[in-house]
N, C-alpha and C positions, 0 to 999 in steps of 0.2 A: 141217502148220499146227497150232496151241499150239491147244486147247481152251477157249474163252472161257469167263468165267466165269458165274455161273447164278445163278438166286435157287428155292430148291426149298421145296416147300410140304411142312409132315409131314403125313404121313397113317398109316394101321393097318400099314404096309409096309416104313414111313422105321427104318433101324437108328438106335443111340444115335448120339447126336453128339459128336465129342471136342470136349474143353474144355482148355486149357491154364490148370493150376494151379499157376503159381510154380513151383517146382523137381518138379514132377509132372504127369501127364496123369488127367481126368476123362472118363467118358464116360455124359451124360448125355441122360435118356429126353426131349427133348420135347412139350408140348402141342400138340393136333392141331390142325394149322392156322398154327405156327408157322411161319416163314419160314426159311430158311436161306442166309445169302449164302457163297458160295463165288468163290474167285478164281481167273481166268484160269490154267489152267496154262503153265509156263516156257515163255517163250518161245524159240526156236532158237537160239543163241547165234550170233554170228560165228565163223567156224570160223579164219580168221587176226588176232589183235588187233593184232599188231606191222603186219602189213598197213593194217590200219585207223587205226592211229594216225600212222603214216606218212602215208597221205591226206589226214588230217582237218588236219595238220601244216603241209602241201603246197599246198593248198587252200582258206585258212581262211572262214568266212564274213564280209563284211564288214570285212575285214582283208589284211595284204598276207604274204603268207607267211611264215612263222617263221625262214626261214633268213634272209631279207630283211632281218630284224629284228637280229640279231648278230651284233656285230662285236666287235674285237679291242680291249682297252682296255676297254669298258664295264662296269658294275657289276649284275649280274644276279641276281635274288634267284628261287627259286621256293619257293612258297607252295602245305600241300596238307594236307587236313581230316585229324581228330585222329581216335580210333577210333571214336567216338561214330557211325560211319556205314562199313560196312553192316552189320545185324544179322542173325543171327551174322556177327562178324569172316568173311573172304571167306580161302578156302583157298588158299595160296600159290601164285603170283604173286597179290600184289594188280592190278589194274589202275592204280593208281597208279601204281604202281612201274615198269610198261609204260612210261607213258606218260613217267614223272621219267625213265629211264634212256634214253630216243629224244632226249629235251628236252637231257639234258648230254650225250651224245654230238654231236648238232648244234651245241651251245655250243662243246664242244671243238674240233669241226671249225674252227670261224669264228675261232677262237682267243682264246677267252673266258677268261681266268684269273680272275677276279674271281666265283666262286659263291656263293653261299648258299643256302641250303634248309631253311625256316622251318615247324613245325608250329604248323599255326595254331588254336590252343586257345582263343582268345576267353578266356570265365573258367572252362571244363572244367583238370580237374585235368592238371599235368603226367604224361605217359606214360612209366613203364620205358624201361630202352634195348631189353630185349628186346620191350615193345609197337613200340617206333619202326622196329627192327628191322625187322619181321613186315610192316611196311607199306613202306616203300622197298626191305627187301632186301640181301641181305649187300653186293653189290656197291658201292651206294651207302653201307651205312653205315660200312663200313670204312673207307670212300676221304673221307667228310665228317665222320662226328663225332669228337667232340662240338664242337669249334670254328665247324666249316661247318656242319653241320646240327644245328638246336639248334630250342627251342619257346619259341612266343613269351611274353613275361612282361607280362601287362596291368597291374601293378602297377610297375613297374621305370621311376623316371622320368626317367631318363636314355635311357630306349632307345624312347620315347612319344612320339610330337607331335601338338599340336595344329592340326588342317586349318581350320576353322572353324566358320560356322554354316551351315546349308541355310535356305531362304527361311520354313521354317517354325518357328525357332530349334534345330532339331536339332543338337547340339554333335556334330564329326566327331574324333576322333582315330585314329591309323595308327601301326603300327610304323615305327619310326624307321629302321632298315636299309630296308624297305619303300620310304616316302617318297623316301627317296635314291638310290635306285635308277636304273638308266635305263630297267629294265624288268624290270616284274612276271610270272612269269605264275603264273597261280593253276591246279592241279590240284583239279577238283572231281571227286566220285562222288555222283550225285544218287539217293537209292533213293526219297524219296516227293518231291511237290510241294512240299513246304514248303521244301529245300533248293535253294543255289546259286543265280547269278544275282546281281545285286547283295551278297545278304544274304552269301555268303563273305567277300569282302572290309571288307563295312560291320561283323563283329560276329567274322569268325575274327583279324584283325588289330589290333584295336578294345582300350581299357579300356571300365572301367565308366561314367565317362565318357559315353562313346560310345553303349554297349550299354542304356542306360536309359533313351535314348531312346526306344527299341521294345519294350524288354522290360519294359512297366510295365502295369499294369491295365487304365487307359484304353485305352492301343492294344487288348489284347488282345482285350478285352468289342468294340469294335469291330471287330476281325477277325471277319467271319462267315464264312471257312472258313480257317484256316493253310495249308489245300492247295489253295486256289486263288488265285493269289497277286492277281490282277484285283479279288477279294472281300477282301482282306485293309490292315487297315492297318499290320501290321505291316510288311509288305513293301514297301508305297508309302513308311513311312519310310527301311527300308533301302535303295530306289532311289535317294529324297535324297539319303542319304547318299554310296551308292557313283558317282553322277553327282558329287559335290563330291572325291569321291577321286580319277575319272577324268579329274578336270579338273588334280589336279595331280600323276598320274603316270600312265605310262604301262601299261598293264593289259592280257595277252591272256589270255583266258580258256578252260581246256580243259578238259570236263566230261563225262565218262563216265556209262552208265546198266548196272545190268546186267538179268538176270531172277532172279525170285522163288523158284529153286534153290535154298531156305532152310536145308537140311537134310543131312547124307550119309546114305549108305544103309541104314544100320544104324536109325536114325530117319526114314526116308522115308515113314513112315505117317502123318507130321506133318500135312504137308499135301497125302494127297489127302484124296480124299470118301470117306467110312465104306463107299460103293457098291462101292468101286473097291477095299478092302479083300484082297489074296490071306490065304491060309492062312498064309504067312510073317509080314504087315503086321501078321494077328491075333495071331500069339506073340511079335512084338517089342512089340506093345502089352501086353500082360500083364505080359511079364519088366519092361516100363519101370516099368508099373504097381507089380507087386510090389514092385522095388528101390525105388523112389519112398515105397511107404507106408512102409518099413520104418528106410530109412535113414538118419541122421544129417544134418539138411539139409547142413553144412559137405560133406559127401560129394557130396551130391546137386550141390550147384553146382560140384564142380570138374569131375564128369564134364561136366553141361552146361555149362559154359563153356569147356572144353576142345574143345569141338564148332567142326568150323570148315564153310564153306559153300563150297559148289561150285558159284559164281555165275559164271555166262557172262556177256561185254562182248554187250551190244545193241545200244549206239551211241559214239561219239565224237563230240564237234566241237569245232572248235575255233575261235577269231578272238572277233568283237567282243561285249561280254558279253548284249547283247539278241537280237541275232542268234542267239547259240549258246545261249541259256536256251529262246528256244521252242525249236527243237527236240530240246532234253533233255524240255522237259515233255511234249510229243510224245509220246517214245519212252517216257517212264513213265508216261502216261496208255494206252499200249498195253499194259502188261505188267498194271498192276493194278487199270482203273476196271472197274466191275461197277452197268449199269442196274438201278436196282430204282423199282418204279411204289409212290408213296405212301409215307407214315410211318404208323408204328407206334407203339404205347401204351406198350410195355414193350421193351427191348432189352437181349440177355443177351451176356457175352462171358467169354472168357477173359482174365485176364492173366497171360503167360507170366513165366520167368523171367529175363528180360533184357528193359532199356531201353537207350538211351542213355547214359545217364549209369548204369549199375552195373556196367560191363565188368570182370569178374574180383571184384565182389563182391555182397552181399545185395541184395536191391531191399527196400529197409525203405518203412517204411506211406504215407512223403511221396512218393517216387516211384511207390509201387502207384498212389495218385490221380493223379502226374503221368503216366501211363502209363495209366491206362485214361480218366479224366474230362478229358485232357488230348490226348494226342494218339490212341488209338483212338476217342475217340468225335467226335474233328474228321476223322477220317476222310471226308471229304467232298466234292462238289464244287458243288453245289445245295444245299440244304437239310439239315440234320442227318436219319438213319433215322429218327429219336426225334422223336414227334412235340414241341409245345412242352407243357411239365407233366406231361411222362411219366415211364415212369422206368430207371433203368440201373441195371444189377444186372450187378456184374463177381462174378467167383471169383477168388480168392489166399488164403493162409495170413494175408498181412497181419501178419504178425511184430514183434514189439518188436528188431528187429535190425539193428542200423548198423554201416559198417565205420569205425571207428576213424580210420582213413587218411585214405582218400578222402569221409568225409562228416560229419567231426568238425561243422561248423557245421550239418548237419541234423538232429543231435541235440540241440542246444539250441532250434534250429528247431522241434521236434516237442514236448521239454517244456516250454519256456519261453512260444512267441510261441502253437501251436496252444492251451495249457491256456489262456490267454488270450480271444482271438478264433479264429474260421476263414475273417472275413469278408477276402478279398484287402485290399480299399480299406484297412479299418482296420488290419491287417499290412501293408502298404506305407508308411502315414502315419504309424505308430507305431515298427516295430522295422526297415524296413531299410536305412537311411544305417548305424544303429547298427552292424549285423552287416556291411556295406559297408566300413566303414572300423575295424572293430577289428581289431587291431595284431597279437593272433596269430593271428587268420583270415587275414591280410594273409601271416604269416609260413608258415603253410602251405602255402597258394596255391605262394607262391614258391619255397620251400625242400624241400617235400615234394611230396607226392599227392594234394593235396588239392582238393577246389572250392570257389570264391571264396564269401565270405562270404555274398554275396549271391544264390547259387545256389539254396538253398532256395527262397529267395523266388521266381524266377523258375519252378522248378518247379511252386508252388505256382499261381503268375499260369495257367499252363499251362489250369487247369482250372476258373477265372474263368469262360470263358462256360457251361461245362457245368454249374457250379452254380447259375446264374442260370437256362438254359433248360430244365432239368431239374428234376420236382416230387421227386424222391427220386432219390439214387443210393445206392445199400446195396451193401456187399462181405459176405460170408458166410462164416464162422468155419469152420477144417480142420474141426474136431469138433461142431460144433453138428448133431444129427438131432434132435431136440425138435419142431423147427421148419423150416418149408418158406418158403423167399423170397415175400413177400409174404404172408405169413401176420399178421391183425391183431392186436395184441396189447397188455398194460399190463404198464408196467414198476414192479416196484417200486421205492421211491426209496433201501433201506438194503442194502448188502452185506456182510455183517461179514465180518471175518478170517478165520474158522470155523477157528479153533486158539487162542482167547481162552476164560478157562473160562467168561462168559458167553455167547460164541457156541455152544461144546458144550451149552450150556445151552437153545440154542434163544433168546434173549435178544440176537440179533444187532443189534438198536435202541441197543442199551447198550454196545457192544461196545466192552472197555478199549483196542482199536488204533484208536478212531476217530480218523479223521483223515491215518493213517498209511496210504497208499499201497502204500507199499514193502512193507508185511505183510498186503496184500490188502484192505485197509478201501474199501468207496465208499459214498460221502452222493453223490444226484442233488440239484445244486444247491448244493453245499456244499464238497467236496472236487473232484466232478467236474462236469460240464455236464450242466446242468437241462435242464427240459422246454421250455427259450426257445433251445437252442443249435440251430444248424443240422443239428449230428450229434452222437450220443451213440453211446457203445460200453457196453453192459449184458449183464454177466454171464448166460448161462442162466439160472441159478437165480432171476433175479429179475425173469421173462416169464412171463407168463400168458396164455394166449390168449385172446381176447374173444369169448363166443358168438354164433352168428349171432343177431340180433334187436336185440343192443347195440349202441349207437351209440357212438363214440368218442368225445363230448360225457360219457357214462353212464359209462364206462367209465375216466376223467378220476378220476372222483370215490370210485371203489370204494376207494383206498387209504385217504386222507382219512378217510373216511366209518369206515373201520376202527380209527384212532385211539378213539373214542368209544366205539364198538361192543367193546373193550379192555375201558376202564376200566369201564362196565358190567359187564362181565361179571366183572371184579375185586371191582365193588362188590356182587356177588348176581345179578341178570340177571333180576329178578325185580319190576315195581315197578307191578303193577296195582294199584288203589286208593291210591296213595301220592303224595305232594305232592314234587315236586322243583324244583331253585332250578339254573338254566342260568347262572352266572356270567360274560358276556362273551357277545355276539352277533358274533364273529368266524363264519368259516366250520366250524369246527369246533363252536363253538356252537349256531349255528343245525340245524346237521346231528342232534346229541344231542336239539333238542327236536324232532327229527322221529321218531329211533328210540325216547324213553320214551314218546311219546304211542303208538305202535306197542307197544311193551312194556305198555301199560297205565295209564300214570299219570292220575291224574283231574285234577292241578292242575299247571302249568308257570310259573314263575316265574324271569322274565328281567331280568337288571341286565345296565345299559351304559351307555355315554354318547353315542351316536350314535343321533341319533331315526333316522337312515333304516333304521339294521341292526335299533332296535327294533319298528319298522313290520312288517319283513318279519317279527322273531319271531312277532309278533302274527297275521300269516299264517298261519304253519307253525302255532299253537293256542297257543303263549304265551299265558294268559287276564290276564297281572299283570305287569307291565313296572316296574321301577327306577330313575330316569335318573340321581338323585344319587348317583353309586358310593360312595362309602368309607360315610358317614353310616347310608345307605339300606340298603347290606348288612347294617350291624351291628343296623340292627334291625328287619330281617326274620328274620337268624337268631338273636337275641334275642327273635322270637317266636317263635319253633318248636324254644327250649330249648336252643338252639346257640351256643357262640359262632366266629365267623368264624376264628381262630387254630387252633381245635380242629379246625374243616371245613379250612383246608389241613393241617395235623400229621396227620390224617388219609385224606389223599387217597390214593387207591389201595388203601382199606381197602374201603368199601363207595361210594367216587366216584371220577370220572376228575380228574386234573390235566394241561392240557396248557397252555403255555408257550412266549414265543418268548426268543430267545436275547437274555440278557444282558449277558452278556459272555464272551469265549474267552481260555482259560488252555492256554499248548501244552504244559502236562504233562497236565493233566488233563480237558481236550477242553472243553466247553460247557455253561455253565454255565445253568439256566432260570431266568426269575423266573416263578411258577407265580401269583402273584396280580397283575402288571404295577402293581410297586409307583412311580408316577408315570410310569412309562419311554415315553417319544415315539412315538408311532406304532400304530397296529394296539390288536387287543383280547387280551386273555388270556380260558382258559375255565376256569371248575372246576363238574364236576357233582356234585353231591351228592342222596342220596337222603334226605331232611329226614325224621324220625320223630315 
């Protein structure tokens, strides 16, 4: 009997824990007291499948036998998921292909001529003929394609019909071979809860159309767990749906589970327990380790992708589709649910290097999220591990790297809609009818390898509820040791190019690439996302760590506060017994009359036009307040022998000048107006030290 799975507590004893890194393996030390969930090991496999499939065949639940059902003349279609399931791809024999090659021999027997055998891709990219291969099997692909056995096209309108609507206006559409059919049967391989059941039929044979009815925000944020389908609304819509499908064809349903034999043996140290570890397990972890740090990732992903699984059939059924979904979920609530008592604060994972959707290429940064915040952390069946406002902390390289092919519209996805917003709602309402229905997206889909325009998006929906119920999810840079996950910290808000001869200069504020991306320039707030975005990605070099004692509130304001503390220091840094004139009660204002009263000055003199910001000057020690600016400046600096043209032509001399932007020039980046000559809104500051 299989080893059920555990939940282990670290303590002074506990070895490191692997962590799966993208195209590499991690093994890290735990804090004591940490939890460790661990899964069920493989279950026994059936030791005859063709046996078993024959039965399940023979016998159906809820249904009248499969041979009962074919006869000679009719039009028979079978339908059977695309690769996106089981992870890794499962080592040949697929159980598919079991199950398709029992199905058209029984057809033949009955004397069926009329076949087809449809992959059913939803809006997943079309498959190689070598992928289609690898899953039906020489036998069958030789003898059907590419006429007979072909993948389905959710854009193609000639080969699409529309079913109707379900009672809650759910629009249903079906492949059009499907529809006319006399009898479907659909080949499922279910690995987690989220699959099969209804949802094959309602979204593998479906457009978009169709598919948007459930694959939209609202449902998801209302799914509180995608693996339990009872809790989920996405599922209760795909039930709609697939009851208005059942209702106008004919459907029997046969759906495989296997066990959790993820790996061969060469990598079988994947997944046991660190415990369980031999002397072999330890040097194939190293060599992985090693080749892993060292190698070229394109390298690194063809070995692991090349990896195939030596996954055992667990169960079969077959017949009517409610009937034979519990007891698939059944049989994969046995292989992989794992008790654990109470939620947690902080929850840490790995994300390996395969999802779903990146079979045979990179998992780039939209799927790293739709893959760890998305479907790892809905791993569930109660309650999320995570308590609510906690936080998740995955590992990946998280790379700037798309394949070309298969995910041409994720990459506009990532610099166009995420530079934008990250908010799902507002990337739903804003950009994805647009990426839905554009014409070359449409044309890849079709023509190529690609996923549908609107696939991003749904990736992205993926991980809706984890951003809502989750107070931080952070991913952690290959090379970043500076810093330790969850370590507090202020970001600076300028990153210059550092290959500008102002940035060699140290001069990175000025920096002649501002603006320019592509040559390493970042402004927070200007070029990239400010301290208001939900996520930001900040350079090393512009993290500082916040000491203990500072409050994140304190810590806010140290950059800021350094603007002034600047020009000071420009203008001498020296000004006890001396009169100085705070130009503009903005934030940066008010800040300088707090550091010269600190520096020494006996007198502070504040202009502005907003009594509330003058008020609080007058707090901070401003003893002489302004309110008529233009007038009032010229003759107070008129009294202290100055005139106001000379105090800006001089700024940076022995005062600060700080400015908000007045207009942007994209040769020459942005422009200040340093005395806020009438211009709408806000205050300008200039400090001088009056003599």
């Amino acid at each position: 009997m299989a080893r059920p799975g555990a939940v282990i507590e670290v303590d002074r004893n506990t070895p490191p824990t692997l962590f799966h890194y993208g195209e590499g393996v991690r093994l890290e030390r735990l804090p004591l007291g940490s939890r460790i969930v661990y899964p069920p090991d493989p279950l026994e496999p059936i030791a005859h499948p063709e046996r078993a499939i024959k039965r399940a065949l023979g016998k159906p639940l809820d249904d009248d036998p499969l041979k009962s059902l074919l006869r000679r003349g009719m039009k028979l279609t079978l339908a059977f998921d695309d690769l996106s399931l089981p992870l890794p791809p499962m080592a040949a024999p697929d159980v598919r292909q079991l199950v398709m090659e029992e199905v058209i021999d029984m057809a033949a027997e009955a004397g069926v001529e009329d076949i087809h055998v449809i992959a059913a891709l939803g809006l997943h990219r079309r498959m190689t003929a070598d992928e289609v291969r690898h899953i039906v099997g020489e036998r069958i692909f030789s003898t059907f394609w590419p006429d007979r056995l072909y993948q389905h096209d959710g854009e193609d309108p000639d080969e699409n019909v529309y079913i109707g609507k379900t009672a809650q206006g759910e629009e249903v559409t079906l492949n059009k071979r499907a529809a006319e059919s006399d009898l479907v049967i659909y080949v499922n391989l279910t690995l987690v809860p989220m699959d099969g059941g209804h949802k094959s039929m309602a979204t593998g044979l479906a457009t978009y159309r169709g598919i948007r009815a459930h694959h939209n925000v609202k449902t998801l944020l209302d799914s509180r767990s995608y693996m339990n389908p009872p809790d989920s609304a996405l599922h209760h819509s795909c039930i709609r749906q697939g009851q208005l499908i059942e209702d106008t064809v004919r459907v029997f349903h046969i759906e495989t589970t296997v066990n959790n034999h993820a790996f061969p043996s060469i990598a079988s140290f994947m997944q046991k327990r660190e415990t369980d570890w031999t002397a072999q397990d330890q040097a194939m972890f190293l060599a992985m380790k090693q080749m892993t740090d060292i190698a070229p990732p394109a390298f690194k992903r063809g070995v692991f992708h090349a990896m195939r699984a030596p996954y055992g059939l667990t169960s079969v059924n077959a017949g009517q589709v409610d009937a034979v979904h519990e007891k698939t979920l059944d049989a994969v609530r046995n292989q992989i649910s794992v008790p654990v008592e109470g939620q947690t604060d902080i929850v840490t994972m790995g994300v390996p290097y395969l999802g779903p959707y990146n079979i045979n290429a990179p998992m780039n940064p939209v799927l790293v999220v739709c893959m760890g915040a998305g479907y790892l952390f809905n791993l569930y069946r109660g309650k999320p591990v995570l308590r609510k406002g906690g936080v998740l902390i995955f590992e990946h390289p998280c790379r700037y790297e798309f394949d070309a092919v298969q995910h041409p519209s994720y990459i506009d996805f990532y610099d166009e809609v995420l530079a934008d917003t990250t908010d799902p709602a507002e990337i739903e309402s804003k950009y994805e009818v647009r990426f839905a229905e554009d014409p070359w997206f449409r044309q890849l889909y079709r023509k190529s390898n690609a996923y549908h325009g609107a696939h991003p998006f749904y990736a992205w929906y993926w991980a809706a509820f984890a951003m809502e119920y989750a107070g931080d999810i952070i991913a952690l840079g290959r090379t970043v040791d500076e810093f330790q996950i969850g370590d507090r910290v202020v970001v600076e808000a300028h990153m210059g190019c550092r290959r500008c001869e102002n940035c060699i200069r140290g001069l990175y504020t000025a920096c002649l690439n501002y603006g320019n991306r592509a040559r390493g320039h970042r402004a927070n707030g200007f070029t990239t996302n400010g301290g208001l975005a939900e996520y930001a990605v900040n350079h090393v070099n512009t993290l500082y760590r916040i000491p203990d004692g500072v409050s994140y509130e304190e810590a806010t304001v140290v950059m800021t506060s350094g603007s002034p503390l600047f020009g000071l220091e420009n203008a001498g840094g020296y000004f006890a017994g001396e009169t100085v004139a705070v130009l503009g009660p903005g934030p940066i204002g008010l800040m300088a009359i707090q550091l010269v009263k600190a520096l020494g000055a006996t007198r502070v003199i504040l202009t502005g036009t907003r009594e509330s910001r003058l008020r609080i000057g007058r707090q901070l020690g401003a003893e002489r307040h302004v309110t008529d600016e233009a007038p009032r400046q010229r003759q107070v600096l008129e009294g202290r022998r100055m005139q106001r043209d000379e105090a800006v032509k001089r700024c940076g001399e022995r005062a600060l000048c700080s400015g908000r932007v007045a207009e942007r020039d994209e040769q020459t980046g942005v422009h200040v107006d340093p005395v806020g000559r009438g211009l709408p809104g806000g205050e300008t500051a200039a400090v001088r030290a009056l003599q």
